[in-house]
C-alpha positions, 0 to 999 in steps of 0.5 A: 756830713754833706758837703757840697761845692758849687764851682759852675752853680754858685753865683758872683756877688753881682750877679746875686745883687743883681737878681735879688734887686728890687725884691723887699724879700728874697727866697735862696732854696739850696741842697746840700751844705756849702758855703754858699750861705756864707757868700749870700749873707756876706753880699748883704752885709756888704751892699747895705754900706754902699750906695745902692743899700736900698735895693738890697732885699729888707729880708733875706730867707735862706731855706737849706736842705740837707739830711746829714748836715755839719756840725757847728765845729765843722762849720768853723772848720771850713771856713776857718778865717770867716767871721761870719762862720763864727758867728753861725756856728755860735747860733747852730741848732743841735742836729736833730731831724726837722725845722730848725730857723735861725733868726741872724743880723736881727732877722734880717738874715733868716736861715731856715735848716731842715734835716732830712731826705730832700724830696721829702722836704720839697713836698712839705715846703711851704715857700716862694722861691726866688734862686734854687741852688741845687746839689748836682746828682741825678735826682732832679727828674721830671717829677722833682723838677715840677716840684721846683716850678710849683715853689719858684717865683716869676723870673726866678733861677734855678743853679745845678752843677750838671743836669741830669734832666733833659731840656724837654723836662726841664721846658715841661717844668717851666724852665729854659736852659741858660744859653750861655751858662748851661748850669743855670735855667730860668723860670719861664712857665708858659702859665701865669704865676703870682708874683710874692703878695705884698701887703700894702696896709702894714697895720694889724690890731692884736688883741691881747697882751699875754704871750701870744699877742707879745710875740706876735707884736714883736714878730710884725714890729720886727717887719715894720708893721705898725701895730695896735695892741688892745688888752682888756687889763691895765697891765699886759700878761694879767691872765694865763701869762700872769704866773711867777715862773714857768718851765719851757721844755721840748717832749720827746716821744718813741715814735717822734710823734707831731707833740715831739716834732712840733715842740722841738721846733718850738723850743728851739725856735723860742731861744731865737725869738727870745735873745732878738728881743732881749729877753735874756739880757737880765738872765738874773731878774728873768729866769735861768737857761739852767736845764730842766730834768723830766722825771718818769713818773713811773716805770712804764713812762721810764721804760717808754724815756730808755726806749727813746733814748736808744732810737733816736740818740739825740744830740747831747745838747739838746737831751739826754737820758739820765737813770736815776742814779746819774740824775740824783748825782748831778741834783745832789740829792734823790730824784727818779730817771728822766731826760735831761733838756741841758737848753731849757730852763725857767723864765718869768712871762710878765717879763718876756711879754715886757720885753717882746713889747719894749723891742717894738718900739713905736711901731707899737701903740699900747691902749690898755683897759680896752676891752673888745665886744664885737669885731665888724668888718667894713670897707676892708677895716677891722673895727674893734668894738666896745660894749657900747658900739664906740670904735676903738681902733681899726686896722686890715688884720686882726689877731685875736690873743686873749685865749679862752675870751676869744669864745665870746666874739662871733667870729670864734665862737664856734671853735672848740675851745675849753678852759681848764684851772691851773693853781700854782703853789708858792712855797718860801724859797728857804723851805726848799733846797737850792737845786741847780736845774728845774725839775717837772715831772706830773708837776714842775718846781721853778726857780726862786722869783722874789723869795717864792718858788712855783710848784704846780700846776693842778689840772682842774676841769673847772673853768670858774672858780678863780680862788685858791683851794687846799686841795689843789694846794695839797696835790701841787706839794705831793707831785714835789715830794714825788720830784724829791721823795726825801723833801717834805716840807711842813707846809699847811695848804690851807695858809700856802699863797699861790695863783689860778689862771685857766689855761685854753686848750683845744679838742686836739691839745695842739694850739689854734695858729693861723687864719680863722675859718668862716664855719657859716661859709663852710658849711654852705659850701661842698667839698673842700680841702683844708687850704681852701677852706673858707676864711674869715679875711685878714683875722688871725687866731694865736690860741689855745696853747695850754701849758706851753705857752712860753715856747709855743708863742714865738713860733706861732707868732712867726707863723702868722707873720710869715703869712701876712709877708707871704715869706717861707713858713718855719714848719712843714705843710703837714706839721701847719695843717694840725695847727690850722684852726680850720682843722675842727671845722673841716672835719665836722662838716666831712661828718655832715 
């Protein structure tokens, strides 16, 4: 663990107030751990009750650094009569490495955590940075001074307990030494530097009531967006959100490849997103945070969970590698080797996508059977079209949510989207014993929702054939009997209910999050890097989120909406650019 005090760095509650007045959100970069969170949120908290509550920021971002941060156990420990310490011990993620964001006083309070080595944190960042907080040791150099100055917002202040940087460094950088504090330096570049983009239009149309476009309503409506939902059903979550019961997990891999850095912080992210919105207030009627074991489905796959196991050491809260013998006894019967995720659990889409849209309250307008044929753009509005040319609803930013529908509007046309068949099995509770845990492995086996337990998925490259077939029922009941080789249940596939949805996949596996490319505009054009890539104005894409999409539509919704706000992104540039959906684009036309 890190600790790190900021006697001449830190900052008077005034002082904060004072710097941070006037800014709708305000942006806190600090390395190293100390309590200084803690006094931040604390002068929040403390200025909204008085009279000058309006000038206070609507959203605070506090983005902190650090390779070997505290435990939630030493949390408490330093600051052991804060109520505030508590609370922020309750919500601290299991110390793996990467993006954790915590979403505090319902997001008001915004804590994004990032383990690992600081300069290579500040390269990935992607953020406007109002007050920089800063570890005192030698590394802030020249070159990492420039790396501040290319994050730091006009009239933004930089607090270091000692500079180990000269003052010609620090005026190359953009800075100027503070003449009566020396620990401190304000940014004043002798280029002209944007000021945050606020936009002025907080309206966005989602089209697309399954997980994705929920999330994203409720993310925006949590920002005072006034949103326009359009689904093309009667009801929300009628397509690949509509199974009974799914499973949400991380994936571990060996080498903590982006699939295992990009779940990890979508699993963990999710859980946040979920309780702001209440998702698990009727933990009973919802799902179950039971924990879920990943069974190798054979030795190579074993031997490949054991070596992870070894590497990393994860934290015990967040997985742990149980042999066959260790996972049979906590299940109570025989079951095969695997990781065993202690957070993750089942729940039912239909009702998290009912209670991300109940937390938006009216600034959501639902307009059901709606079905959107074309999309136009005039005078800086989006207008969604229906078959016969009438205008539906209109607003500055779109955000298409309709999975593999999306393919039949011009604007994505081109994205390399495929649609893959996925039955599920629906098996009488009573047939099955009562586990304590979920179990997947090649399949998945859910808790009980209204007597019925979900077993599945096929996996079926067929994007059409929407009935329900014995052979996709016969393969979902071998992968349980390979989750429980002493559980056979006499079932006859040709009589078991189940459902089909497809589920939307991309080229890569990985989802479609963010702004989407303009391939006509690209392809006239030369050379470019993948952030200059031109884009379709103000529309957005949530796609493509395959089997996953419990845990991936929190954190593209967040995605999206720190993008629309211009707030830090909860991913690094590098994990952001392999969901860019200008990704397929950009290297078809390298090729050409």
């Amino acid at each position: 663990m890190t600790s790190v005090a900021f006697p001449s760095a830190g900052f008077t509650d005034d002082a904060l107030r004072g710097h941070w007045c006037g800014h709708a959100i305000y942006t806190i970069l600090q390395t190293g751990y100390s309590n200084a969170f803690l006094q931040a949120w604390a002068a929040l908290r403390e200025q909204a009750g008085r009279a000058d509550g309006a000038d206070a920021p609507q959203r605070l971002h506090y983005v902190l650094i650090d390779a070997a941060p505290p435990t939630a156990q030493q949390l408490r420990v330093m600051a052991p009569t804060n109520a505030l310490a508590d609370q922020l011990a309750n919500a601290w993620p299991p110390l793996t490495p990467g993006y954790h964001r915590l979403l505090l006083e319902q997001g008001r309070v915004v804590l994004t955590l990032i383990i690992g080595d600081i300069a290579a944190s500040l390269a990935q960042l992607d953020a406007r940075v109002d007050l920089f907080l800063l570890h005192d040791d030698a590394m802030w150099t020249a070159p990492q001074l420039k790396r501040l100055a290319r994050l730091a917002t006009p009239r933004a202040q930089l607090r270091v307990g000692a500079w180990h940087a000269t003052s010609i460094e620090l005026v190359a950088a953009g800075f100027t030494a503070d003449e009566d504090d020396k620990s401190v330096a304000h940014f004043t570049p002798r280029w002209k530097v944007t000021e945050r983009a606020v936009p002025q239009d907080r309206h966005a149309l989602v089209i697309g009531a399954g997980l994705a476009g929920s999330a994203v309503c409720e993310a925006l409506s949590a920002r005072g967006w006034q949103v326009t939902l359009l689904e093309r059903h009667a009801h929300a979550a009628q397509e690949a959100s509509g199974n009974l019961a799914g499973v949400y997990m991380p994936a571990i891999s060996r080498d903590d490849n982006p699939a295992a850095r990009l779940t990890r912080a979508a699993f963990l992210f999710a859980q946040q997103a979920w309780a702001r919105a209440g998702v698990f207030d009727d933990e009973q009627k919802n799902g179950k945070a039971c924990g879920v074991l990943q069974v190798a489905r054979d030795t190579e796959q074993a031997e490949a969970f054991v070596q992870a196991a070894r590497h990393w050491n994860y934290p015990h809260d967040y997985a742990q590698w149980l042999s066959a013998e260790e996972a049979s006894s906590r299940l109570g019967m025989p079951t095969g080797s695997g990781w065993f995720f202690p957070r993750g659990g089942w729940l039912r889409p239909a009702a998290v996508c009912d209670a991300m849209l109940r937390a938006c309250g009216d600034r959501l307008q639902r307009r059901f059977a709606s079905e959107v044929s074309t999309l136009h753009r005039a005078d800086g509005q989006w207008q969604a079209l229906a078959a016969d040319g009438a205008v539906i609803a209109a607003a500055p930013v779109v955000i298409l949510a309709t999975g593999i529908q999306s393919a039949a509007l011009e604007q994505a046309a081109a994205l390399p989207l495929q649609a893959i068949r996925g039955q599920v099995s629906h098996l009488p509770a009573a047939s099955l014993p009562d586990l304590p845990f979920v179990l997947c492995g090649d399949g998945y086996l859910t808790g009980a929702v209204n007597g019925l337990i979900s077993v599945g998925a096929s996996y079926d490259r067929d994007d059409h054939d929407t009935a329900l077939r014995a052979d996709s029922h016969a393969g979902n009941l071998d992968k349980l009997r390979e989750l429980l080789p002493g559980v056979s249940p006499e079932i006859d596939p040709d009589t078991l209910p189940g459902r089909v949805g497809f589920r939307c996949v991309s080229a890569d596996r990985l989802p479609l999050v963010g702004a989407l490319p303009d391939q006509e505009k690209l392809a006239a054009g030369g050379e470019v890097q993948l952030r200059d890539a031109p884009r379709w104005p103000q529309l957005y894409g949530l796609l493509a989120y395959a089997s996953r999409g419990l845990i991936w539509a929190p954190l593209a919704a967040e995605i999206v909406a720190c993008a629309l706000e211009d707030e830090p992104a909860p991913l690094g540039k590098d994990l952001l650019a392999l969901l860019d959906p200008a990704r397929f684009a950009l290297k078809a036309h390298r090729k050409n």
